[in-house]
ZANURO-876144 format. One record per residue: residue in three letters; x, y, z of N, C-alpha, C in turn. Coordinates in steps of 0.05 Angstrom, whole numbers. Example, Ala and Ser with C-alpha at 12.3 -4.5 7.8 and 13.67 -1.06 7.14 Angstrom:
# ZANURO-876144
@residu=ALA nX=264 nY=-114 nZ=156 caX=246 caY=-90 caZ=156 cX=264 cY=-66 cZ=156
@residu=SER nX=257 nY=-45 nZ=142 caX=273 caY=-21 caZ=143 cX=258 cY=1 cZ=157
//
This chain:
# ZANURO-876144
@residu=UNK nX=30 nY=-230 nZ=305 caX=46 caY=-210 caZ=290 cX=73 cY=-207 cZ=303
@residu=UNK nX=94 nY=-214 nZ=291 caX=126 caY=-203 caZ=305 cX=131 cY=-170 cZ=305
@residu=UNK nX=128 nY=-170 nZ=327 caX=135 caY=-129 caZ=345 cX=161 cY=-126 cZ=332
@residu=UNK nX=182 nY=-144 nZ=327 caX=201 caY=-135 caZ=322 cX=205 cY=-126 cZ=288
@residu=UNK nX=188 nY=-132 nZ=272 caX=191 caY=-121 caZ=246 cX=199 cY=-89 cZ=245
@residu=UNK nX=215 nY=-81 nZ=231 caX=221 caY=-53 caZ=232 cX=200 cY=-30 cZ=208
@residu=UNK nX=192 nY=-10 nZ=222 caX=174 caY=-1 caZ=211 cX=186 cY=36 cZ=219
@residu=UNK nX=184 nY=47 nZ=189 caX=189 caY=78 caZ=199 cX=160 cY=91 cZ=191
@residu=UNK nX=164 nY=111 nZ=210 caX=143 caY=124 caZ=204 cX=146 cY=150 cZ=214
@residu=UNK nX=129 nY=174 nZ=214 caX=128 caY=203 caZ=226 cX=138 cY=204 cZ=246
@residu=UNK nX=134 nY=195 nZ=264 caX=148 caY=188 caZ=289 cX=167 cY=171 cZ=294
@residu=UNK nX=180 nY=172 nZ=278 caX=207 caY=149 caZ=278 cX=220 cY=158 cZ=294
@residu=UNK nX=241 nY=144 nZ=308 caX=264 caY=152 caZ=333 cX=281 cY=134 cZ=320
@residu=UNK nX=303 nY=158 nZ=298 caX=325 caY=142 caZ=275 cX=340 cY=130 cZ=291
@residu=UNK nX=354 nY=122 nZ=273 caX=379 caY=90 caZ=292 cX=405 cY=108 cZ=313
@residu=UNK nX=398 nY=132 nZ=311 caX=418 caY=151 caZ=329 cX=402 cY=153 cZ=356
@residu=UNK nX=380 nY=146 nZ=359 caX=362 caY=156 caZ=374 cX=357 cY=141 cZ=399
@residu=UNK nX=366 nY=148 nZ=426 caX=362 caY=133 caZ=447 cX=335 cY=132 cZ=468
@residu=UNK nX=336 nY=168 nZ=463 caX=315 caY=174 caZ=489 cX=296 cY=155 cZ=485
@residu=UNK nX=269 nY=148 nZ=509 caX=253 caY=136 caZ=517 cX=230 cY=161 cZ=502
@residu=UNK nX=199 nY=149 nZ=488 caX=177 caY=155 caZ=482 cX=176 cY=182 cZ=499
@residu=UNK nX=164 nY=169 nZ=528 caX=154 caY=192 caZ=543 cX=170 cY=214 cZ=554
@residu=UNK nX=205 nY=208 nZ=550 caX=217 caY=226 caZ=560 cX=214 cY=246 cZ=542
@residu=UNK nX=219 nY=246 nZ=513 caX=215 caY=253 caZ=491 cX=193 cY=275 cZ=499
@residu=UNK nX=169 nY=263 nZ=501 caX=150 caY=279 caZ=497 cX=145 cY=303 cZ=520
@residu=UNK nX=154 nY=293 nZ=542 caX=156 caY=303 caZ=566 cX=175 cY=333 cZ=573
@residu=UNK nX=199 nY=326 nZ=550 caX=216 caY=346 caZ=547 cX=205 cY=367 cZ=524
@residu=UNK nX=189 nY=362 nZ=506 caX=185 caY=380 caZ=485 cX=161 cY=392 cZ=500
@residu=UNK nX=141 nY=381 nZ=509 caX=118 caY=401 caZ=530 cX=125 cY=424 cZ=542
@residu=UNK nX=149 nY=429 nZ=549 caX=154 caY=439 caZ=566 cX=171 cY=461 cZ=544
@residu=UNK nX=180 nY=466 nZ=520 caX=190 caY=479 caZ=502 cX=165 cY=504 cZ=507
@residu=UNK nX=173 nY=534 nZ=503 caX=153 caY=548 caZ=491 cX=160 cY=571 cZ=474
@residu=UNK nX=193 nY=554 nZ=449 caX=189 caY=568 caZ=432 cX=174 cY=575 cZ=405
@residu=UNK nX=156 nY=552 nZ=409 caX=137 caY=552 caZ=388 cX=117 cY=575 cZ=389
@residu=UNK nX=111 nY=586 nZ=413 caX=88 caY=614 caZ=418 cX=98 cY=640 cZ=409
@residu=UNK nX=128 nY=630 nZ=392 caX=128 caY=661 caZ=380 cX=111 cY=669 cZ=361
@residu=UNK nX=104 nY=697 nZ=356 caX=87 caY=705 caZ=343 cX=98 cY=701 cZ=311
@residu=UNK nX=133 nY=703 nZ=309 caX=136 caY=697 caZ=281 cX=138 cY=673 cZ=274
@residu=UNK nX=129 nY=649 nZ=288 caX=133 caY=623 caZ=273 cX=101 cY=620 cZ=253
@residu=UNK nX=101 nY=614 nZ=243 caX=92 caY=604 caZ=214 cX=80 cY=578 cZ=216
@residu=UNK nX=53 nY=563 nZ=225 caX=58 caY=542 caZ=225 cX=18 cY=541 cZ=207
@residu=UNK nX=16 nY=561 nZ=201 caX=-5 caY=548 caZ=183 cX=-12 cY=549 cZ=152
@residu=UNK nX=24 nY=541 nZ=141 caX=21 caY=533 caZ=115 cX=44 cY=511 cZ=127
@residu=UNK nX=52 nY=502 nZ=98 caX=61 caY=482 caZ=86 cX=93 cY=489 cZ=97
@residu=UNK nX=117 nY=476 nZ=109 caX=145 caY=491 caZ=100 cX=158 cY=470 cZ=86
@residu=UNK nX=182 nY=482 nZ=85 caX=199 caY=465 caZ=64 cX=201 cY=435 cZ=71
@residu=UNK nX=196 nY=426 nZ=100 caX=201 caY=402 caZ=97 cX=170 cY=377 cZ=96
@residu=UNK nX=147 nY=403 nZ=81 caX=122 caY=376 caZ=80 cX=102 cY=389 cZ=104
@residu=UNK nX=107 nY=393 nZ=130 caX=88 caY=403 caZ=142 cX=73 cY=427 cZ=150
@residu=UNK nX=46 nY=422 nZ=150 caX=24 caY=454 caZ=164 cX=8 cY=444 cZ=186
@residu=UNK nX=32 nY=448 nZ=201 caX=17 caY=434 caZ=242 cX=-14 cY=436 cZ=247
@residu=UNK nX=-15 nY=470 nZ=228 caX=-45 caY=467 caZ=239 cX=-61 cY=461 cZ=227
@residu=UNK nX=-64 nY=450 nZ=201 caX=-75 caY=429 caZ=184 cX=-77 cY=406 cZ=195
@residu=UNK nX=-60 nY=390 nZ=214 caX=-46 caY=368 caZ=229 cX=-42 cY=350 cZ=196
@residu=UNK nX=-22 nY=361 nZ=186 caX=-28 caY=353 caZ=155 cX=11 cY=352 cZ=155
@residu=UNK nX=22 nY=327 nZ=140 caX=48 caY=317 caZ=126 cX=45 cY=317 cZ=102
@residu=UNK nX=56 nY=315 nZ=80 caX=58 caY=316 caZ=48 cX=89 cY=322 cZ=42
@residu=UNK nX=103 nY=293 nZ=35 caX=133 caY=300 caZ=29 cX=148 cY=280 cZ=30
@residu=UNK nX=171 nY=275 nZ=27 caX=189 caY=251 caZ=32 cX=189 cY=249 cZ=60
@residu=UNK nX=190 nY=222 nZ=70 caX=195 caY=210 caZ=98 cX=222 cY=215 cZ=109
@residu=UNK nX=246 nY=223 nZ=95 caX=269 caY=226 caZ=99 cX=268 cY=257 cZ=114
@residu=UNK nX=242 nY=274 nZ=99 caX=238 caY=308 caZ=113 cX=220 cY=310 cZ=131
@residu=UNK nX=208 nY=281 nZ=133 caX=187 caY=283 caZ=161 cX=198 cY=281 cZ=186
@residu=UNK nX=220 nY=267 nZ=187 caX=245 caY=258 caZ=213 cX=261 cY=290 cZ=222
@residu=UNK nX=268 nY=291 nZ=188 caX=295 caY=322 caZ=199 cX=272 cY=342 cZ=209
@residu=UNK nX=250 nY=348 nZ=200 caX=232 caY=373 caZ=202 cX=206 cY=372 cZ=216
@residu=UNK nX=211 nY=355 nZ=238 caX=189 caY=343 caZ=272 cX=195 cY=357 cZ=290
@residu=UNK nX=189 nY=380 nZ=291 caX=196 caY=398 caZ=322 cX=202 cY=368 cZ=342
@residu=UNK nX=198 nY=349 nZ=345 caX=202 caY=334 caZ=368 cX=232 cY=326 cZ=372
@residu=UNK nX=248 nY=330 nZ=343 caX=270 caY=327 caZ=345 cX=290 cY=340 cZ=343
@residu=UNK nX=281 nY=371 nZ=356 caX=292 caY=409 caZ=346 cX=317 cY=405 cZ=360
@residu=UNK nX=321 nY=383 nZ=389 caX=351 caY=384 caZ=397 cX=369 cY=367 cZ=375
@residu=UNK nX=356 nY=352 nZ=364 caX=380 caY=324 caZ=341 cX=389 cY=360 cZ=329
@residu=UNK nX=419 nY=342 nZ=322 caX=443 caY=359 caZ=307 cX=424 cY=357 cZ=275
@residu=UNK nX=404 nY=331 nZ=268 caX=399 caY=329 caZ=240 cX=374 cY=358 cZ=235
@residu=UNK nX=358 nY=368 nZ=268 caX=340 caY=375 caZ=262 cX=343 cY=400 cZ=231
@residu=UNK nX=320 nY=398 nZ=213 caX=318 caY=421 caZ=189 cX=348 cY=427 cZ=182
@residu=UNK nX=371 nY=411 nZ=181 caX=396 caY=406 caZ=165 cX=393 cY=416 cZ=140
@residu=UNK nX=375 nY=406 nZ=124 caX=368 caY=408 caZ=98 cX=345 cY=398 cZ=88
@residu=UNK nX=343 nY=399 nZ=61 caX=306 caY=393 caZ=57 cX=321 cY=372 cZ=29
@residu=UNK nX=308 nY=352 nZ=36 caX=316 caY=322 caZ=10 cX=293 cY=333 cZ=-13
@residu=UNK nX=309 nY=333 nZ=-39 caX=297 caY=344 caZ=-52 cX=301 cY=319 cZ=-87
@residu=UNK nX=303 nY=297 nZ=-78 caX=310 caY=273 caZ=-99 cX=338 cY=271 cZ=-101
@residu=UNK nX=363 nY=283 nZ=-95 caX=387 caY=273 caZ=-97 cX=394 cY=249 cZ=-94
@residu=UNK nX=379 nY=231 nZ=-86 caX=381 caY=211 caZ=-86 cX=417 cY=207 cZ=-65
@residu=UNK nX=434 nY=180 nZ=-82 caX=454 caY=169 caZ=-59 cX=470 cY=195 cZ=-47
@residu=UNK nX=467 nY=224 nZ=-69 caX=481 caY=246 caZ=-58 cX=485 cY=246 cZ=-31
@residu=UNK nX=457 nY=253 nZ=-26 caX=441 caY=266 caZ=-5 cX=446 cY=241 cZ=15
@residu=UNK nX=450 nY=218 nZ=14 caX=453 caY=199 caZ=33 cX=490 cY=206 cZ=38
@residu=UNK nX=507 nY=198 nZ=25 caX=536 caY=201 caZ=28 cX=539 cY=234 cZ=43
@residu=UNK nX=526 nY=254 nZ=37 caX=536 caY=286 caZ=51 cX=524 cY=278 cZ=85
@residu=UNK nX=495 nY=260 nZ=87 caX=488 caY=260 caZ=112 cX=511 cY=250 cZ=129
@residu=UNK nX=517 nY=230 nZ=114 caX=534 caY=207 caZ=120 cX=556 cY=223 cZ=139
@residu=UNK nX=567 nY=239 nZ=115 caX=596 caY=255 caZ=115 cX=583 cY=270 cZ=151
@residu=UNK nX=577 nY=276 nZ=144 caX=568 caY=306 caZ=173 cX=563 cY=285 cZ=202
@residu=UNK nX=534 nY=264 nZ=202 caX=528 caY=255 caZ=215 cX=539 cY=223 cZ=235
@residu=UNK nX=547 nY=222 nZ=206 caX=561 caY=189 caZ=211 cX=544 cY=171 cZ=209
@residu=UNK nX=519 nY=169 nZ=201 caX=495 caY=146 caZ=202 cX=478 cY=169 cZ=190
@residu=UNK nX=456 nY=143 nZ=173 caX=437 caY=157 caZ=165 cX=403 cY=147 cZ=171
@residu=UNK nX=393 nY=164 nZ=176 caX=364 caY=163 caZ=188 cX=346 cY=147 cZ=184
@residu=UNK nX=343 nY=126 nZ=159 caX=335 caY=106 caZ=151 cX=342 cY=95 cZ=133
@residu=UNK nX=332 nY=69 nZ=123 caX=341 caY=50 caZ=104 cX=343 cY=67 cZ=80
@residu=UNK nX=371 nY=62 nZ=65 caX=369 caY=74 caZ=39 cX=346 cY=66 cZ=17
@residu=UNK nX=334 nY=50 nZ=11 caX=309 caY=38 caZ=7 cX=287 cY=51 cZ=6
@residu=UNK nX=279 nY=73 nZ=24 caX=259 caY=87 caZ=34 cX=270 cY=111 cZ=30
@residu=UNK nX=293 nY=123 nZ=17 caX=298 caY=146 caZ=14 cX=280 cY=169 cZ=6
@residu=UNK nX=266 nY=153 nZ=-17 caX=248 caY=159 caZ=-44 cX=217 cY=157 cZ=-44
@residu=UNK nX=205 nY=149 nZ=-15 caX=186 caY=136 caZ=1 cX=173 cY=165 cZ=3
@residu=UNK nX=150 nY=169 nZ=-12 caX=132 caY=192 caZ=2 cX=114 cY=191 cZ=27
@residu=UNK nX=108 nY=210 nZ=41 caX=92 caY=205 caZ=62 cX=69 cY=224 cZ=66
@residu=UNK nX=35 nY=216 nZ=74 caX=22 caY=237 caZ=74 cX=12 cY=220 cZ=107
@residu=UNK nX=11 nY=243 nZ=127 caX=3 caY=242 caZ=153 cX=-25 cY=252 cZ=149
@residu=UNK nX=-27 nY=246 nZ=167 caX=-59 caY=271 caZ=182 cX=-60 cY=255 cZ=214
@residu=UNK nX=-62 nY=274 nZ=233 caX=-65 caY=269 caZ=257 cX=-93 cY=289 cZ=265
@residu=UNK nX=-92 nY=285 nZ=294 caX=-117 caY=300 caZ=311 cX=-108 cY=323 cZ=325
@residu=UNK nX=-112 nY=337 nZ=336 caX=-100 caY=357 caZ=353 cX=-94 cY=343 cZ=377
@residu=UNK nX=-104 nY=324 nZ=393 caX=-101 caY=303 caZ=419 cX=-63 cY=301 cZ=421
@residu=UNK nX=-63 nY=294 nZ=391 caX=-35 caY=277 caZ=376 cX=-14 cY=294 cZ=382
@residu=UNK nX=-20 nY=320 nZ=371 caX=7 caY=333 caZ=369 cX=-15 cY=362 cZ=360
@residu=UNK nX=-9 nY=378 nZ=372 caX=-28 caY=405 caZ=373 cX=-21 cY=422 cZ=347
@residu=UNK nX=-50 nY=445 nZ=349 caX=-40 caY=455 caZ=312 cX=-14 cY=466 cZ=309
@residu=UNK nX=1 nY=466 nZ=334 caX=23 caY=498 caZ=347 cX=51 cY=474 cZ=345
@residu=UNK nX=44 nY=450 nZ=330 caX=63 caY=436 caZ=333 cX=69 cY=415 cZ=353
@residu=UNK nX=53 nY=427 nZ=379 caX=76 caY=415 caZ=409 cX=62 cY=391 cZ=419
@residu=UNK nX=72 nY=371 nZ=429 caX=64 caY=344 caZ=430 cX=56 cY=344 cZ=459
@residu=UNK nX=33 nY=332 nZ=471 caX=33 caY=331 caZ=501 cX=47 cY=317 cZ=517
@residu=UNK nX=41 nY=316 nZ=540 caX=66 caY=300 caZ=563 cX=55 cY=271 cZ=553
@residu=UNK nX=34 nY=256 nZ=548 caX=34 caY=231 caZ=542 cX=5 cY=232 cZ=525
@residu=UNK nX=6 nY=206 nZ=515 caX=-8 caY=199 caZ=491 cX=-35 cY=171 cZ=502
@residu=UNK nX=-25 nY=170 nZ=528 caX=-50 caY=151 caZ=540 cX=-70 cY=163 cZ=542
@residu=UNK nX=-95 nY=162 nZ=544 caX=-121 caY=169 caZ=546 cX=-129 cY=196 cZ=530
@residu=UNK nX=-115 nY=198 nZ=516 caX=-119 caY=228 caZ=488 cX=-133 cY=228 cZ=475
@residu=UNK nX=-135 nY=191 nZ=469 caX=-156 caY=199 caZ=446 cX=-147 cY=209 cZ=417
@residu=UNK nX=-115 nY=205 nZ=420 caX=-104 caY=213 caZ=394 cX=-99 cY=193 cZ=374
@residu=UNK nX=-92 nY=205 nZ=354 caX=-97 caY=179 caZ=325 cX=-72 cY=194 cZ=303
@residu=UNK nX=-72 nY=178 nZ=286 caX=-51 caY=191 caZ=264 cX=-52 cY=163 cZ=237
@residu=UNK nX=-53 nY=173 nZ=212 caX=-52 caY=154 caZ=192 cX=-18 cY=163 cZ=182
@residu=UNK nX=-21 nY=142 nZ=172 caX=4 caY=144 caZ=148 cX=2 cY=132 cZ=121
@residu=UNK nX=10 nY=142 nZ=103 caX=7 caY=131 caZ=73 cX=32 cY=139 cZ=69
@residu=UNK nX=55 nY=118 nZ=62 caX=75 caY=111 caZ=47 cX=66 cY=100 cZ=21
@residu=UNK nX=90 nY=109 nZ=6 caX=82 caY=108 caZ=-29 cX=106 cY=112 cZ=-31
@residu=UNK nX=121 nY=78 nZ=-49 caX=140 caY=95 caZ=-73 cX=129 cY=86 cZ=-99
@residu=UNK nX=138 nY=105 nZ=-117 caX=136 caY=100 caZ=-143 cX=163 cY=115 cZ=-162
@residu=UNK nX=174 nY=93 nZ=-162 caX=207 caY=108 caZ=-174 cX=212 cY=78 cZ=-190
@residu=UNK nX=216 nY=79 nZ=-213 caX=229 caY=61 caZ=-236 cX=204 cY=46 cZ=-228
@residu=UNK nX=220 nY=12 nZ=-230 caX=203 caY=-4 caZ=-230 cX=184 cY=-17 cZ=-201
@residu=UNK nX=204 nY=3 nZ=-174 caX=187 caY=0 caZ=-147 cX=168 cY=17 cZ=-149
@residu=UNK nX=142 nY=1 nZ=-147 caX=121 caY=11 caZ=-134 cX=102 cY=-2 cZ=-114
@residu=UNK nX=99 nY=19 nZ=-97 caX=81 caY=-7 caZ=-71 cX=76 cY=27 cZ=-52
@residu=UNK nX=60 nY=17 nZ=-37 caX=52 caY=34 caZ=-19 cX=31 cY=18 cZ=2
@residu=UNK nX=40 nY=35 nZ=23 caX=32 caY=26 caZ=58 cX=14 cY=40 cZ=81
@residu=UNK nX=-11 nY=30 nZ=75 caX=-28 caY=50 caZ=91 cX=-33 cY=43 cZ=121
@residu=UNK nX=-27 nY=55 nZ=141 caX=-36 caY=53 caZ=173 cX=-54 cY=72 cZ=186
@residu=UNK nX=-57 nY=57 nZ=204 caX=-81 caY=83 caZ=223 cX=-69 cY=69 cZ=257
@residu=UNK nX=-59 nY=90 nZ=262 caX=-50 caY=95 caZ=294 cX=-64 cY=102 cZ=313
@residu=UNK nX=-81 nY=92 nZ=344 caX=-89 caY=102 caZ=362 cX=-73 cY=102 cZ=379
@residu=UNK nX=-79 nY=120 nZ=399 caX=-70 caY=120 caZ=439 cX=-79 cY=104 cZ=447
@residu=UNK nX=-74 nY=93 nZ=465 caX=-74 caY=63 caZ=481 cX=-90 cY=76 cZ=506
@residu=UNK nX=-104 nY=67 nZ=519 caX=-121 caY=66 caZ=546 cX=-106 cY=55 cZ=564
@residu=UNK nX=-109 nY=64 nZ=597 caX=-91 caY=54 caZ=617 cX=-104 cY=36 cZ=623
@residu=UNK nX=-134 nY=19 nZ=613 caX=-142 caY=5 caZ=619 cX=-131 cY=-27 cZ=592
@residu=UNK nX=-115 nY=-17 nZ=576 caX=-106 caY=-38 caZ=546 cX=-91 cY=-49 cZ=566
@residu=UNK nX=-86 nY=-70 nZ=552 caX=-59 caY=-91 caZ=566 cX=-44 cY=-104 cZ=539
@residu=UNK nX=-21 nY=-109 nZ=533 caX=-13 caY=-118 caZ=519 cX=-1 cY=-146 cZ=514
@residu=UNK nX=2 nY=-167 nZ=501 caX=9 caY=-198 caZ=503 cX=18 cY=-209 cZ=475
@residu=UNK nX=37 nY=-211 nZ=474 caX=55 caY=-224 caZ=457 cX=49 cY=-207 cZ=421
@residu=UNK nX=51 nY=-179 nZ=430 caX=44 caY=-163 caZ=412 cX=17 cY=-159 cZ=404
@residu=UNK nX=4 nY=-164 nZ=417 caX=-26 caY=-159 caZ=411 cX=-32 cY=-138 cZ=430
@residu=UNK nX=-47 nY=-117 nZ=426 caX=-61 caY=-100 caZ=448 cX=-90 cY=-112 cZ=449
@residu=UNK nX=-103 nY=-115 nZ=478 caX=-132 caY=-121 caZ=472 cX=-149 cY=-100 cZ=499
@residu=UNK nX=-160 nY=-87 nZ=492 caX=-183 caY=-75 caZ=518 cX=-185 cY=-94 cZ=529
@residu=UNK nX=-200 nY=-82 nZ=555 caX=-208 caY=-92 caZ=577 cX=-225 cY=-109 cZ=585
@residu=UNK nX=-252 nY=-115 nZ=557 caX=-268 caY=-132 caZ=553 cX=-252 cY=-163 cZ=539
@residu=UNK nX=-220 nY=-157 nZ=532 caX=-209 caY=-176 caZ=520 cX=-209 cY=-179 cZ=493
@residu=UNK nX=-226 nY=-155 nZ=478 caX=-223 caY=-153 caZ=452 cX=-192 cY=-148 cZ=435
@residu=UNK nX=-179 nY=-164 nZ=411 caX=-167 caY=-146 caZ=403 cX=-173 cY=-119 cZ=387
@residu=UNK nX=-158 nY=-104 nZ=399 caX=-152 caY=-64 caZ=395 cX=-134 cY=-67 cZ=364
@residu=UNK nX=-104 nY=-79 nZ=368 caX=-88 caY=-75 caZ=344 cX=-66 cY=-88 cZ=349
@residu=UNK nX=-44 nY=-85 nZ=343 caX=-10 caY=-88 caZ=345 cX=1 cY=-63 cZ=350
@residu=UNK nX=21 nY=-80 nZ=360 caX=44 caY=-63 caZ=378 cX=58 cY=-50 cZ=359
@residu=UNK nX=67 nY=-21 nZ=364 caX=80 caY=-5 caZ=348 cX=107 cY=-18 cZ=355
@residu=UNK nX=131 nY=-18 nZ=338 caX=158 caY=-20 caZ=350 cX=166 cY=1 cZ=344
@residu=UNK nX=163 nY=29 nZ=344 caX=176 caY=52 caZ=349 cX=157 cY=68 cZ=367
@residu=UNK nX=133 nY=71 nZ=372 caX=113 caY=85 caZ=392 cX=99 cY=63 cZ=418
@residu=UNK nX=103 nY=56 nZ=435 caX=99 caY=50 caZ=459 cX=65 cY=51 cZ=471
@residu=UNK nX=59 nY=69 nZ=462 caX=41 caY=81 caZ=476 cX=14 cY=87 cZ=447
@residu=UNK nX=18 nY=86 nZ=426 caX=11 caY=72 caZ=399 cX=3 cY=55 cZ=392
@residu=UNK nX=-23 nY=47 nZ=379 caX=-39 caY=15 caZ=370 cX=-42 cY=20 cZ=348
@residu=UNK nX=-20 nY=3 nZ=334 caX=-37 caY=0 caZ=291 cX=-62 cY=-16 cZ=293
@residu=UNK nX=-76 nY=-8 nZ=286 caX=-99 caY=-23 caZ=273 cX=-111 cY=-30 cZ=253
@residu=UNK nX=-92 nY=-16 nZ=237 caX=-105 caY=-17 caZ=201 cX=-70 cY=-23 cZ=186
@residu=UNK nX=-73 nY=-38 nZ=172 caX=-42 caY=-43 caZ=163 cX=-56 cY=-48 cZ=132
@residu=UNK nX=-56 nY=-41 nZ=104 caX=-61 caY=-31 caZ=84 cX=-37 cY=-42 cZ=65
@residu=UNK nX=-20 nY=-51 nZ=44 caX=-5 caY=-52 caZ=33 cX=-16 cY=-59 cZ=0
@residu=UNK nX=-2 nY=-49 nZ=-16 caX=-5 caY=-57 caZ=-48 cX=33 cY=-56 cZ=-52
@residu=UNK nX=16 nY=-74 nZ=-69 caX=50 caY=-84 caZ=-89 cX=68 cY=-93 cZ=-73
@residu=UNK nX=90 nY=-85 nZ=-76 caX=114 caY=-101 caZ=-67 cX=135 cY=-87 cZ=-43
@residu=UNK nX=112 nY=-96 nZ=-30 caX=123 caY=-80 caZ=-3 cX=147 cY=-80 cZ=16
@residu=UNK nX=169 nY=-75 nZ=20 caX=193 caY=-85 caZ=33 cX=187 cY=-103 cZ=54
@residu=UNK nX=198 nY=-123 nZ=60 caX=195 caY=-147 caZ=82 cX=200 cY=-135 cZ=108
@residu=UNK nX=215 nY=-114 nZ=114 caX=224 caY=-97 caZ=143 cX=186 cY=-80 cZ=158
@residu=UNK nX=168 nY=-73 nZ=133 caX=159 caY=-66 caZ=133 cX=127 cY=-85 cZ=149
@residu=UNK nX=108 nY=-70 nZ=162 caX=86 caY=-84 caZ=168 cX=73 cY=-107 cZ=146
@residu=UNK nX=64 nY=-132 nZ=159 caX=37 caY=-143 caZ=137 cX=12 cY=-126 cZ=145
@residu=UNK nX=-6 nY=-132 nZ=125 caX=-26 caY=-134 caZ=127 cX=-50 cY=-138 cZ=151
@residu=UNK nX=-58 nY=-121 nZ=160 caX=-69 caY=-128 caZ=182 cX=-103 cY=-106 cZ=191
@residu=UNK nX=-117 nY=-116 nZ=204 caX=-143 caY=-102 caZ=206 cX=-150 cY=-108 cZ=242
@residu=UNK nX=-162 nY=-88 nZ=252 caX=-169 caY=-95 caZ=282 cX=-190 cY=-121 cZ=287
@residu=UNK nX=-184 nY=-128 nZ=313 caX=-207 caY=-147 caZ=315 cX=-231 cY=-141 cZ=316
@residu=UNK nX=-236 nY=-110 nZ=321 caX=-253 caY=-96 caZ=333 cX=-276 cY=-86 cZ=308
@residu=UNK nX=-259 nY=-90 nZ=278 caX=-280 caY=-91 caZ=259 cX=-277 cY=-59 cZ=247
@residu=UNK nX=-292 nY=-50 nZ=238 caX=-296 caY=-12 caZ=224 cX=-309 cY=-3 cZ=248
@residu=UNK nX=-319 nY=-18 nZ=266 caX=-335 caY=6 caZ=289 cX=-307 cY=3 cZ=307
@residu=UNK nX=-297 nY=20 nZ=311 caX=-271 caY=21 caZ=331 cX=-289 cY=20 cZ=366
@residu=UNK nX=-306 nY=42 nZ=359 caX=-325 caY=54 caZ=382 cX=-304 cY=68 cZ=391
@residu=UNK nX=-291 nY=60 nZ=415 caX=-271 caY=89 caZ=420 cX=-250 cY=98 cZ=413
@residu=UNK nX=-240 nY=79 nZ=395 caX=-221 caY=82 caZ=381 cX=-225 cY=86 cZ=356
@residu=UNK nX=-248 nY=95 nZ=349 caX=-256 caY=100 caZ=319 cX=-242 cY=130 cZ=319
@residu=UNK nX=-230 nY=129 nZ=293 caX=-210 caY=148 caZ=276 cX=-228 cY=159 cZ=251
@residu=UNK nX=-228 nY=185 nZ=253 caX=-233 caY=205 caZ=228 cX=-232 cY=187 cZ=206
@residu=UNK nX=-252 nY=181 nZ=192 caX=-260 caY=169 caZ=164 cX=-260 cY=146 cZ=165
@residu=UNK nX=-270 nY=124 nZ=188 caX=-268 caY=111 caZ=194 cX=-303 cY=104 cZ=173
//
């Protein structure tokens, strides 16, 4: 599988984006304005998420601006994409100077579900994602005019015991685990899902070597 295919997802780090994975995560651990008593985090908000559901439902364009992980970006909760379609790309434009993903994917719905391991119901992400035990799916879907296609994944945390080799992750028995994320580090796709006419930037098709019994890497509805 080529690591370098470009793939967005919930956890995207947009083309403005330098920091390193774990610094990332390292720095938001340590945030504790999420323990206010007036934040709100077990419904739905404007941009798709209810943390403590560990539940997404919304355009992929409002999963980036509205990720507590990215509360320092100038883009964080800017605005909530609401179909304006090129509008809404040209005003980002205007303010930011670049925009957060392929225009392509503007229109791209997204439904998450993660674990608490992943990213807690309170929102806040832990200092690292090795040995967590955390997982996260994604289902991309567009359906606008005549594009339609949609992209299903399932994400685990990697073991300090995985090793990785020419994009393959395999445990320690030498099994392959999955492929290499090229935006999460510390991340194993294992399930790669596609219908219709899926953009070429985008993952193929792909299933673990490891089969439907993950064993420890088996994921909720597995």
């Amino acid at each position: 599988m080529n690591a370098k295919l470009f793939i967005i997802t919930l956890l995207i780090i947009g083309l403005a984006l330098t920091s390193c994975e774990n610094e990332m995560l390292q720095d938001f651990t340590a945030d504790s304005s999420l323990k206010s008593k007036d934040t709100k985090l077990n419904r739905f908000d404007d941009w798709g998420f209810n943390w403590q559901a560990h539940h997404f439902n919304g355009y992929l364009v409002n999963a980036i601006m509205g990720d507590y992980l990215y509360r320092d970006m100038p883009f964080h909760k800017w605005a909530v994409y609401q179909g304006e379609g090129d509008i809404f790309i040209q005003e980002f434009m205007d303010e930011f100077g670049f925009f957060l993903i392929p225009p392509a994917l503007l229109d791209v719905n997204l439904v998450m579900q993660w674990n608490e391991a992943l990213i807690s119901s309170r929102g806040v992400y832990p200092e690292s994602w090795i040995d967590s035990d955390g997982w996260i799916t994604f289902h991309f879907k567009k359906d606008l005019g005549e594009e339609k296609w949609s992209q299903f994944q399932k994400l685990v945390a990697k073991r300090t015991t995985d090793r990785l080799e020419n994009g393959i992750w395999y445990n320690r028995e030498g099994e392959e685990i999955g492929i290499a994320s090229a935006d999460w580090e510390t991340l194993i796709i294992v399930k790669v899902v596609n219908t219709g006419n899926v953009p070429s930037f985008m993952y193929p098709e792909y299933k673990s070597g490891m089969g439907a019994g993950l064993g420890k890497y088996k994921i909720k509805g597995d």
